[in-house]
Rosetta silent file (secondary structure, phi, psi, omega in degrees, C-alpha in Angstrom):
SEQUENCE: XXXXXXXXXXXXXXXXXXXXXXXXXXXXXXXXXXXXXXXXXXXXXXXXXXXXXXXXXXXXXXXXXXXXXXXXXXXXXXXXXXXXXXXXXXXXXXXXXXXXXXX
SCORE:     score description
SCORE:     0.000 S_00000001
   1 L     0.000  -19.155 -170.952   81.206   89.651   36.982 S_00000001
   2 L   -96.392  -25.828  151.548   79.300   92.752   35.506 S_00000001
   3 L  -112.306   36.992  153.361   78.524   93.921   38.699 S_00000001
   4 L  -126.177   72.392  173.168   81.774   92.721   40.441 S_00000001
   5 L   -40.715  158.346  142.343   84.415   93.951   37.972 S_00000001
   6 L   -60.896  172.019  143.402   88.276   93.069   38.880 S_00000001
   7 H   -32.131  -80.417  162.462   90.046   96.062   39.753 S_00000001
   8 H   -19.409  -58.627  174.079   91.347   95.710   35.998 S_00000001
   9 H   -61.897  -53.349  176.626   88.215   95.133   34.509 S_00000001
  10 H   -24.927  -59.272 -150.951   87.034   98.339   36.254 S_00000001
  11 H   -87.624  -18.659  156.511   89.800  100.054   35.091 S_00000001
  12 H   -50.746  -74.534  163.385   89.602   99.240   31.361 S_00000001
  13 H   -28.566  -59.140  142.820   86.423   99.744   31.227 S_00000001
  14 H   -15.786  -71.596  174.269   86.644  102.997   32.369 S_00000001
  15 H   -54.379  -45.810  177.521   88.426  103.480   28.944 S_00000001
  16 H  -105.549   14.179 -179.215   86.489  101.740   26.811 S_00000001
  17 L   -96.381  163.426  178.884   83.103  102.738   27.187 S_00000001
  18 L    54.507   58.003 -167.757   80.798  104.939   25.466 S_00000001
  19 L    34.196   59.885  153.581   83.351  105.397   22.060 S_00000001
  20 L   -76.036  -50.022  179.829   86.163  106.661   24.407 S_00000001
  21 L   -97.601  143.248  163.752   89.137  105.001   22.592 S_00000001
  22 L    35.490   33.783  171.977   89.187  106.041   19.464 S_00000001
  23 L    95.688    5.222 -158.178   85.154  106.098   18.727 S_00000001
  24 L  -111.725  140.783  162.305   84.760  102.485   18.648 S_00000001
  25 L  -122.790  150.791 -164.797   82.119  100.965   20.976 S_00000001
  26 E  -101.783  169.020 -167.223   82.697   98.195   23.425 S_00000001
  27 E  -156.702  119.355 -178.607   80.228   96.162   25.377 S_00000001
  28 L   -92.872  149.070  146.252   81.321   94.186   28.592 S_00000001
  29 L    74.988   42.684 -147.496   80.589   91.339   29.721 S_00000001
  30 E  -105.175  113.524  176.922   79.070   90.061   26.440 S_00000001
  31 E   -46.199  126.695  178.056   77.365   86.580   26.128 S_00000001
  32 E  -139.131  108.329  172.727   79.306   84.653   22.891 S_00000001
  33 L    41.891 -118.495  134.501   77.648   81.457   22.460 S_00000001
  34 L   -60.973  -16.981 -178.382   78.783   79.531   25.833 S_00000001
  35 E  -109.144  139.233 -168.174   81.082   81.705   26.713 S_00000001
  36 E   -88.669  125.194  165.441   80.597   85.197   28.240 S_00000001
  37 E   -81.602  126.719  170.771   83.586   88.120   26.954 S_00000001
  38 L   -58.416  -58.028 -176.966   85.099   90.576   28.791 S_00000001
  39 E  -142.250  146.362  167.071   84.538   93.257   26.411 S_00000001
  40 E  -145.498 -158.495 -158.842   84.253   93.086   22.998 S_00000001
  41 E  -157.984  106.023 -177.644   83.758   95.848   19.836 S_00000001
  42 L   -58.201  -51.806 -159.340   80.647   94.161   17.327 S_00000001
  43 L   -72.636   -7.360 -173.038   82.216   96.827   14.653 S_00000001
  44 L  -132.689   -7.029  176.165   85.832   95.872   14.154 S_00000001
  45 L    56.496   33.352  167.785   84.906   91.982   15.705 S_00000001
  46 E   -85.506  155.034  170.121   87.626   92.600   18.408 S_00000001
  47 E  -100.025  134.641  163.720   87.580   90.416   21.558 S_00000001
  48 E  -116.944  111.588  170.925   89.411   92.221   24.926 S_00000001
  49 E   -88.390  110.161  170.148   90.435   89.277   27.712 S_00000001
  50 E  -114.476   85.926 -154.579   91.502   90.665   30.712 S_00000001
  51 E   -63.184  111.776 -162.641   93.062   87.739   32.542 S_00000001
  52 L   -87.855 -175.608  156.494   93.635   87.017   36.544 S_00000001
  53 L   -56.414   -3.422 -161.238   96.379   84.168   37.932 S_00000001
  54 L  -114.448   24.457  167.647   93.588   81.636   37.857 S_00000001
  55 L   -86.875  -28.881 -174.981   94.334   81.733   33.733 S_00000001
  56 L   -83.137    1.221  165.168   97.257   80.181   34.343 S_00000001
  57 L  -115.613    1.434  135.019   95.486   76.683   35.323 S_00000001
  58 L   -82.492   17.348 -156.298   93.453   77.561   31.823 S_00000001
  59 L   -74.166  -53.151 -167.362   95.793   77.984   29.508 S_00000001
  60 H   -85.514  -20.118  161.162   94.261   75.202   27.503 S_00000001
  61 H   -86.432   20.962  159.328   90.672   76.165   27.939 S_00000001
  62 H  -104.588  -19.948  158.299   90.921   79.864   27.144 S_00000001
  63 H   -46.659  -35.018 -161.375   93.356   78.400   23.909 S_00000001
  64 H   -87.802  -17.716 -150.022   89.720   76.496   23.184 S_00000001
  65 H   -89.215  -45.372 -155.616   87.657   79.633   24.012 S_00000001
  66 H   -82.927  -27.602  179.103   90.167   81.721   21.684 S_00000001
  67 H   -76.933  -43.359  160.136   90.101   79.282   18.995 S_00000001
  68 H   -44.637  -31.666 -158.846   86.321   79.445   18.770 S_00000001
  69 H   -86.727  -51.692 -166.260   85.851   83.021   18.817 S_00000001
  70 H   -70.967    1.706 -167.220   88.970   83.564   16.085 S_00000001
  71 L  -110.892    4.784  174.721   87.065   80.469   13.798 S_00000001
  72 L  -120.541   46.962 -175.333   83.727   83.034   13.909 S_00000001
  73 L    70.895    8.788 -156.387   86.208   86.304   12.960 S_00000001
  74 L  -109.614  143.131  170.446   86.888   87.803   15.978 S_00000001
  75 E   -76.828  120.513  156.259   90.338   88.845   17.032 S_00000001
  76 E  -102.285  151.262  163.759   91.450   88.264   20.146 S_00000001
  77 E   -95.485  132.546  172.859   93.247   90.121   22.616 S_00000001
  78 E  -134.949  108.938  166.261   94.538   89.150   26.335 S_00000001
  79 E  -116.466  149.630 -171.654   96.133   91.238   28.715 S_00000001
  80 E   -87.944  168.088  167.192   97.059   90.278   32.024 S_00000001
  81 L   -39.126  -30.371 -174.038   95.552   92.264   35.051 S_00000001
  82 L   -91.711  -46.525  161.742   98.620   93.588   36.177 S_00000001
  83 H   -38.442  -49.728  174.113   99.353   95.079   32.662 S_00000001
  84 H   -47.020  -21.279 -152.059   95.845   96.750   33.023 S_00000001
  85 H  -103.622  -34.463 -163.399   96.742   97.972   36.224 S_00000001
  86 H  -116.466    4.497 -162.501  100.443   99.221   35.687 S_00000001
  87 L  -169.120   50.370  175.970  100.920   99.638   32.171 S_00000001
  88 H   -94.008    6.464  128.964   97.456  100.399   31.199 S_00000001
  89 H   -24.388  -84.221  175.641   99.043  102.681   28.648 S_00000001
  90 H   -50.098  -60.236  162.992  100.562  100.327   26.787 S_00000001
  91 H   -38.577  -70.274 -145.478   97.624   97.931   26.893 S_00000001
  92 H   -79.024  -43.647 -178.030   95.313  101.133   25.587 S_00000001
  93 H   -64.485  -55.022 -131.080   97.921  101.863   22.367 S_00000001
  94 H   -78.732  -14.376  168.988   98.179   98.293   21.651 S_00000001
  95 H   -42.724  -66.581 -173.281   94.296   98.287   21.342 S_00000001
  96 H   -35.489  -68.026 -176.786   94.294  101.240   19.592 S_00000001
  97 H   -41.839  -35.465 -172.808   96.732   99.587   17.154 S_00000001
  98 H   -75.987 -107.210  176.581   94.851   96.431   16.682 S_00000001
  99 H    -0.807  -64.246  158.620   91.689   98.540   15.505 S_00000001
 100 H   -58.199  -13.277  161.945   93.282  100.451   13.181 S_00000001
 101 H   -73.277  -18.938 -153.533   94.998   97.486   11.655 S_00000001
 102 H   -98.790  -10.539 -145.590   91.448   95.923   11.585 S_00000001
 103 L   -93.501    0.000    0.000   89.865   98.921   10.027 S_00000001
């Protein structure tokens, strides 16, 4: 996946690298124990999930995936792909917001 983003992932990314939103820096594609993250941010312990259709036959393992991560601090986040794609606005505030809630 890190060097076949989604569209989404791409497009996120794009956003969140190199302290773009709001100084904080993110790291894709980041090995957590067994599970690999789409992006996450070490300094505020946020998680970012950016989710395809084939989440929807994984609804109970990314529940397990989410509950591990939130029982070692980290907040998670999930947006689907199509938010990223059409409403990556919205997506980028509600980040924002989560960070500054965390901080």
């Amino acid at each position: 996946m890190r060097h076949e983003p989604t569209d989404a992932e791409a497009l996120l990314w794009r956003h969140l690298r190199a302290g773009r939103l709001a100084g904080h820096k993110f790291r894709r594609q980041q090995p957590m124990g067994r599970f690999i993250v789409d992006f996450v941010c070490f300094e505020m312990s946020i998680v970012v999930e950016v989710d395809g259709g084939q989440h929807l036959e994984a609804q109970a393992a990314d529940a397990a995936r989410t509950r591990w991560l939130e029982a070692r601090g980290l907040q998670v986040l999930r947006f689907w792909n199509d938010d990223v794609l059409v409403r990556s606005e919205h997506v980028l505030e509600e980040i924002i917001r989560v960070l500054q809630h965390r901080a």
